[in-house]
C-alpha positions as CSV (number, residue, x, y, z in Angstrom):
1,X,-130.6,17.2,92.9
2,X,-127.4,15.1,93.8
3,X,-125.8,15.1,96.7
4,X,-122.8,16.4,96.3
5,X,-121.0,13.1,98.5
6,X,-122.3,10.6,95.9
7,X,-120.3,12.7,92.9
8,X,-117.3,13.2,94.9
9,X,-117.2,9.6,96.7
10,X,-115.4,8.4,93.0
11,X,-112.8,10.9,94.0
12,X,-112.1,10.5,97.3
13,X,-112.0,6.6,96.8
14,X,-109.3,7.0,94.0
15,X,-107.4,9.5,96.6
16,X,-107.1,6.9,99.4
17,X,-106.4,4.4,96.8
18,X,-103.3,6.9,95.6
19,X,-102.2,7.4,99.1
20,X,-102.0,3.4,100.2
21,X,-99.8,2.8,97.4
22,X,-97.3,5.8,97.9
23,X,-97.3,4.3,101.6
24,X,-96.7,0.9,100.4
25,X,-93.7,2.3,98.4
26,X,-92.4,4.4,101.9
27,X,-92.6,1.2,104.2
28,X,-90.6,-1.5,102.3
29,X,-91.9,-5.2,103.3
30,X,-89.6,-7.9,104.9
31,X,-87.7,-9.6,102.5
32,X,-88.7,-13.8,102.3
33,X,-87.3,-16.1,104.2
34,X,-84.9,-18.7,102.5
35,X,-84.7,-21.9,104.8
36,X,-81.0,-22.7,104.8
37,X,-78.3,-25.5,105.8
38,X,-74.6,-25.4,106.9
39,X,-72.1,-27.8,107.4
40,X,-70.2,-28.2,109.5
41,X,-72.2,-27.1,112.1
42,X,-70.0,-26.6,114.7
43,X,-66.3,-24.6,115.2
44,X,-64.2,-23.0,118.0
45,X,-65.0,-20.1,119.0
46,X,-61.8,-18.4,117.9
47,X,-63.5,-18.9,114.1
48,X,-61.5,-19.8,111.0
49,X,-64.1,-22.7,110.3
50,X,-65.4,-22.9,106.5
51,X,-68.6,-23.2,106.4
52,X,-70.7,-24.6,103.2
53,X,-74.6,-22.7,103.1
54,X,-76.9,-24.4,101.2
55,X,-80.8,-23.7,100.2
56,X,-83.0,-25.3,97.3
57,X,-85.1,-22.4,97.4
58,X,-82.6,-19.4,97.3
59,X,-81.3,-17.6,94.9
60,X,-78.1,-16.6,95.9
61,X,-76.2,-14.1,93.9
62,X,-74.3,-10.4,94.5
63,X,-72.5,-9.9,98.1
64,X,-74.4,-11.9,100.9
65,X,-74.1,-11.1,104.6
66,X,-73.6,-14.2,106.9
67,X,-74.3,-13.4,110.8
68,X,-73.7,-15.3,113.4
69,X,-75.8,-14.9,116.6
70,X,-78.8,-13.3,117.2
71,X,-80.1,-10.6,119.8
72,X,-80.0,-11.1,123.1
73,X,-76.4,-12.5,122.1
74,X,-73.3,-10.8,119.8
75,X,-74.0,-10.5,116.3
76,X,-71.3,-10.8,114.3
77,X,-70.2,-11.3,110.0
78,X,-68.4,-13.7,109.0
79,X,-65.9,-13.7,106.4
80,X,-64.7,-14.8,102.6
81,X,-68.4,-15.4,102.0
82,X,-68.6,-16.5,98.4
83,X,-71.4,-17.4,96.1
84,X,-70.7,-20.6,94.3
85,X,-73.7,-21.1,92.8
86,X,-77.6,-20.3,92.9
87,X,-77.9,-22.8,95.7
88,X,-74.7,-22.8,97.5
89,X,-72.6,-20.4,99.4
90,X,-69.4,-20.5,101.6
91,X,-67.7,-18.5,104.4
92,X,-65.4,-18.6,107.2
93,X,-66.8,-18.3,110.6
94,X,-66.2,-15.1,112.6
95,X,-64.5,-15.5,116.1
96,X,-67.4,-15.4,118.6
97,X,-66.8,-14.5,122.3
98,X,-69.4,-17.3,124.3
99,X,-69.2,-20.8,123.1
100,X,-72.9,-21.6,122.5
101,X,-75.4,-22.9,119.8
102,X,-76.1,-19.8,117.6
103,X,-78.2,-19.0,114.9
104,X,-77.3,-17.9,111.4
105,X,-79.1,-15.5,108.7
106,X,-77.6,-14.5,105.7
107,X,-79.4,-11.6,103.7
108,X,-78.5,-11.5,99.8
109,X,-80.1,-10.2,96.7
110,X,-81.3,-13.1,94.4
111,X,-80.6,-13.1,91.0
112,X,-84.2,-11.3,90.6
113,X,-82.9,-8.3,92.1
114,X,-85.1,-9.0,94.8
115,X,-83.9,-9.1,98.3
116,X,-84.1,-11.9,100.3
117,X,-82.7,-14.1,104.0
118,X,-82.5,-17.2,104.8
119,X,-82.0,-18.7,108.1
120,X,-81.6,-22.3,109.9
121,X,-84.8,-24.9,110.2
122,X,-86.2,-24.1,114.2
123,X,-83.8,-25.7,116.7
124,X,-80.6,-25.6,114.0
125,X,-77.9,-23.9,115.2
126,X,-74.3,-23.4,114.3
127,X,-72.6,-24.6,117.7
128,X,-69.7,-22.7,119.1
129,X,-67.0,-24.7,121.4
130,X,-64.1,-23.8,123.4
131,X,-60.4,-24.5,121.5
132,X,-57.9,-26.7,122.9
133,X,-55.7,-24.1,125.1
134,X,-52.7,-24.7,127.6
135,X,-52.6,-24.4,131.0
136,X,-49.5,-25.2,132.6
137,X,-46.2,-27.4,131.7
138,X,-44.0,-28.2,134.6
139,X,-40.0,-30.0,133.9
140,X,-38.4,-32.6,136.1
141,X,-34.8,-33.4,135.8
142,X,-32.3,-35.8,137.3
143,X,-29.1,-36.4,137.3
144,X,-29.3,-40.5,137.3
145,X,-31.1,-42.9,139.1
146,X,-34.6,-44.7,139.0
147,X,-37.1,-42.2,140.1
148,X,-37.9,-38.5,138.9
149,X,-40.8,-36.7,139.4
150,X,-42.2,-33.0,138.1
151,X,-43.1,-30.2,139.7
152,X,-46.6,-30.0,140.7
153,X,-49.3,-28.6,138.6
154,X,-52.1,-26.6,140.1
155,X,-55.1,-28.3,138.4
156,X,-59.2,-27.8,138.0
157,X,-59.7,-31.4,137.0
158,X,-61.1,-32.4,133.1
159,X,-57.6,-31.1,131.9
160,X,-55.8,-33.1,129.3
161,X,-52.2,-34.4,130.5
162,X,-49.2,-34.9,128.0
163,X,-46.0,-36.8,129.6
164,X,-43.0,-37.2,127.7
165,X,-40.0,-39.1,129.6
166,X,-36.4,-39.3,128.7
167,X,-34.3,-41.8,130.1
168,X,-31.2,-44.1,129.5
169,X,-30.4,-47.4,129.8
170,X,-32.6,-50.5,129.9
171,X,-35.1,-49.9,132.3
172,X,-39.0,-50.1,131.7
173,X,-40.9,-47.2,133.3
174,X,-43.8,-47.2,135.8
175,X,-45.7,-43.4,135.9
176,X,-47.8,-42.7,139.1
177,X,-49.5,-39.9,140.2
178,X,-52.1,-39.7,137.4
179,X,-53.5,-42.3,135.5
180,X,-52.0,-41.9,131.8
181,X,-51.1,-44.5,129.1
182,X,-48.6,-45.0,126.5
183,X,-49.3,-42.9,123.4
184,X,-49.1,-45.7,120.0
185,X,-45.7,-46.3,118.9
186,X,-44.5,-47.0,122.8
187,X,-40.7,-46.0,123.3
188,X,-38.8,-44.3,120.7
189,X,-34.7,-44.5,120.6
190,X,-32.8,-41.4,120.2
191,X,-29.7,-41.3,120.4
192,X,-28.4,-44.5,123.1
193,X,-31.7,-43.5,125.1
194,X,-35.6,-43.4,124.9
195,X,-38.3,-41.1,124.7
196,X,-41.7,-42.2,125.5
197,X,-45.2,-40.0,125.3
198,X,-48.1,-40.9,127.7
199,X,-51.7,-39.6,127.3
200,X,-54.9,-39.3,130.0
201,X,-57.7,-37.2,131.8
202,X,-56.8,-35.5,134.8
203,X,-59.4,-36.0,137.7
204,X,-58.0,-34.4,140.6
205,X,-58.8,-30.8,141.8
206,X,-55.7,-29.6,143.6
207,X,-52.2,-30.3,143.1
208,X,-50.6,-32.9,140.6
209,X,-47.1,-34.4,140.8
210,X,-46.0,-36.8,137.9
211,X,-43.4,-39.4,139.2
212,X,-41.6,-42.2,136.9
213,X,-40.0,-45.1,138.3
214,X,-37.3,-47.2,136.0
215,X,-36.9,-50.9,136.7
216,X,-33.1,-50.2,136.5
217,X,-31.5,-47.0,136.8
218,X,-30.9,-44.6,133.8
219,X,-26.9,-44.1,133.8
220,X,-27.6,-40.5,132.2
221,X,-29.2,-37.5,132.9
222,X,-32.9,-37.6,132.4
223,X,-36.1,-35.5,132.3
224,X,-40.0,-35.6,132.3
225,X,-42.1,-33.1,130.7
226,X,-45.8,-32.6,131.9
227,X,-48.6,-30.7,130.5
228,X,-51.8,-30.0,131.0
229,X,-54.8,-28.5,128.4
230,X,-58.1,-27.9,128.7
231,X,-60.9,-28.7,126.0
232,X,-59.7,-32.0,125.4
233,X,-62.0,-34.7,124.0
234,X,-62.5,-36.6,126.9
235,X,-62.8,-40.2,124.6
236,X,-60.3,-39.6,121.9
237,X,-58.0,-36.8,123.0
238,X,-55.3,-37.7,120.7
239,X,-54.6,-38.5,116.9
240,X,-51.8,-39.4,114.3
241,X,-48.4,-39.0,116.5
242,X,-45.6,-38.9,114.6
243,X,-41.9,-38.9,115.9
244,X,-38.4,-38.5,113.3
245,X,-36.3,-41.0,113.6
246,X,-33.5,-41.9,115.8
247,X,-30.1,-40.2,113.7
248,X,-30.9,-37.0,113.0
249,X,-28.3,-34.2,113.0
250,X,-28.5,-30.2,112.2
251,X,-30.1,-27.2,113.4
252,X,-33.3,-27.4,111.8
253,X,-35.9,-29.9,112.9
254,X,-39.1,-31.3,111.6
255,X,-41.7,-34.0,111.9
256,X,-41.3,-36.0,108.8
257,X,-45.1,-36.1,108.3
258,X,-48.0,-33.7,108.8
259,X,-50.5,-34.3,111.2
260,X,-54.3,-33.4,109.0
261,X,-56.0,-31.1,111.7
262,X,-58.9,-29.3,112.5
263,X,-59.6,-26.2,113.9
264,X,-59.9,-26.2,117.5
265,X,-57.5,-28.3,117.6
266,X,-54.4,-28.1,118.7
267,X,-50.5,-29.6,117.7
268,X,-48.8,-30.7,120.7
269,X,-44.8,-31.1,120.3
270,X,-41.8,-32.0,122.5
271,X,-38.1,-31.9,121.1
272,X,-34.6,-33.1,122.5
273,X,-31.1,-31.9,121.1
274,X,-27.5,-33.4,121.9
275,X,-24.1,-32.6,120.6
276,X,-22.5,-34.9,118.4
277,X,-21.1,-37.4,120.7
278,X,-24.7,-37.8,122.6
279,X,-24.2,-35.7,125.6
280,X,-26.6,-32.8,126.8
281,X,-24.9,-29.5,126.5
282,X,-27.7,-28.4,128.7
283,X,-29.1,-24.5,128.4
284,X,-26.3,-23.6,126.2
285,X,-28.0,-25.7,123.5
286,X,-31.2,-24.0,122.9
287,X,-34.2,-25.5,121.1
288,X,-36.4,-22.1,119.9
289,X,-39.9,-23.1,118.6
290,X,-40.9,-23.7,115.4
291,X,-42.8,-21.0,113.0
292,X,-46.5,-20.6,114.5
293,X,-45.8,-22.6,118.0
294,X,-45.4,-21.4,121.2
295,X,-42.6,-22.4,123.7
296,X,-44.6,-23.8,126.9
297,X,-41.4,-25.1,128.6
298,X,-39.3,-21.7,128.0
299,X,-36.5,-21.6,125.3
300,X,-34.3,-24.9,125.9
301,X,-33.7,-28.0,125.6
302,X,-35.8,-30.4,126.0
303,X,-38.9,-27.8,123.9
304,X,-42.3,-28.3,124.7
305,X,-44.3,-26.6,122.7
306,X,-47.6,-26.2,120.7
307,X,-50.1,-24.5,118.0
308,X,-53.3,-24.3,118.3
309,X,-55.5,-24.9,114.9
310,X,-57.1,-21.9,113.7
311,X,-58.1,-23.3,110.1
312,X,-58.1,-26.9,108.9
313,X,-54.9,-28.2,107.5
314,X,-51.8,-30.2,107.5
315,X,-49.4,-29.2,110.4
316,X,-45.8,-30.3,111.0
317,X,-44.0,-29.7,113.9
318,X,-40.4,-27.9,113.4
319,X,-37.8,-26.2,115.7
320,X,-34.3,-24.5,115.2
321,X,-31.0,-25.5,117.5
322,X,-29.3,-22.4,118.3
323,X,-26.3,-24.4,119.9
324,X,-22.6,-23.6,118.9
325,X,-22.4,-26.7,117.8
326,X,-21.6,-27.2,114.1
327,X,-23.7,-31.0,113.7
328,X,-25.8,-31.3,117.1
329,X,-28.3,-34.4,117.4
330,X,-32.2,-34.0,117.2
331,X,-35.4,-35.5,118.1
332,X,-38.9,-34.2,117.8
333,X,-42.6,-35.3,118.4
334,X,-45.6,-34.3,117.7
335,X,-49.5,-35.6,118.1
336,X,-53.1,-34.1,117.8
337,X,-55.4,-33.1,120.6
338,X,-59.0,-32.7,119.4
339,X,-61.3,-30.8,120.6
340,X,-64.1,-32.0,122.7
């Protein structure tokens, strides 16, 4: 007689056999892996970078996810992701709140249907940096004379400093008080005076005070602008100034060329306004900033001001005279700072 195990164990076998499978279909598997590449690989941490993600292996097709980060750190999407082919992908980078190297993933559905992600190579990251920001502009003013210094500036050290001077008449200045260097293009004449922009790294923890010295004294009223910013490239802070030219009358000024920017950059911009004869109306002649720039100096006249780069792109520099005055004078400046 048979026992009854050997004419069930056909049974039994095909039961278990059943069963894996339904499991199999219950516990979905990890999608594969997709190696993948992105350029650049680095932006601010306020985002607005545009990314290009490539893989030879993908697939790419549907709606992807891009992330940014991964646990113990923020996770977070980024945006306008677009498929532009198979291979290729782009997207903007999401804002990220620590400025680190991070890792990316992107999960997508291939054009199989099949899902799949893709992350960087082992020790590729998408590095996150601190944007160029302000942290203080202080105005000095005087009546005449050869010297004129600024208020000081309460300082970390590793800031950025941005001197504009306005003076008259034919003297040559000396700066002291921090070591800074004529910006190209040297002094710039505007209306019977000069406006020059200086550029250098900060190194002193404490208390700055910009003083300029004229060889001769200016027979006007003149002024000196300072300001500092932190994350600065410390080798090549600055890039393409650009100043109008000396002549310009109206309300509405601008920087005949734009400055080609990146983000984390930022647009740093100082303006002057007279009446029509060449003298300074003073507060009554109001210089208001220009659309997407911020008034560091306060609403006035001179303007310092600036905009920092949230996306790539060409920037110019503008700013409206509020004056009475029907046909004032104007002069503005602008220049780069890259981020380090």
């Amino acid at each position: 007689m048979i026992h009854s195990f050997v004419l069930l164990a056909p049974i039994l076998l095909l039961g278990i056999i059943a069963l894996l499978g339904f499991v199999g279909c219950l516990s979905k598997p990890d999608p594969p892996v997709a190696q993948l590449a992105i350029a650049p690989n680095s932006g601010p941490t306020t985002g607005g970078t545009q990314v290009v993600i490539t893989s030879p292996g993908a697939a790419f097709a549907g709606s992807p996810t891009v992330t940014f980060g991964s646990s113990p750190d923020p996770t977070v999407n980024a945006t306008q992701v677009t498929v532009i082919d198979t291979n290729t992908m782009m997207a903007v980078t999401p804002a990220y709140p620590i400025a680190k190297p991070v890792n990316v993933t992107a999960r997508y559905t291939g054009s199989s249907g099949t899902d799949f992600s893709g992350t960087l190579p082992q020790n590729s990251f998408f590095t996150y940096f601190s944007p160029v920001s302000h942290v203080q502009t202080a105005l000095g003013s005087a009546g005449g004379g050869t010297s004129i210094q600024s208020p000081p500036l309460a300082l970390q050290g590793g800031e950025l400093l941005l001197v504009t001077l306005q003076w008259g008449g034919t003297g040559t200045p000396a700066l002291s008080g921090a070591t800074v260097q004529s910006l190209p293009g040297g002094a710039y004449p505007w209306s019977g005076m000069k406006v020059q922009v200086f550029s250098g790294m900060n190194t002193v923890s404490g208390q700055v005070v910009v003083k300029a010295t004229l060889s001769s004294a200016s027979p006007v009223a003149w002024r000196l602008c300072v300001s500092a910013y932190d994350g600065a490239d410390s080798v090549n802070p600055t890039y393409s100034p650009v100043a109008s030219p000396d002549g310009n009358t109206g309300k509405a000024l601008q920087t005949p060329a734009p400055i080609a920017a990146n983000a984390g950059d930022l647009i740093y911009s100082v303006a002057f306004a007279a009446d029509a004869g060449g003298a300074f109306p003073g507060t009554t002649n109001a210089l208001t900033p220009g659309t997407g720039f911020t008034a560091e100096s306060g609403i006035g006249n001179p303007l310092v001001q600036d905009q920092q780069v949230v996306t790539a792109a060409g920037i110019s520099a503008t700013a409206t005279n509020t004056t009475a005055n029907t046909n004032p004078r104007w002069w503005i400046f602008a220049v780069g700072v890259k981020a380090s």
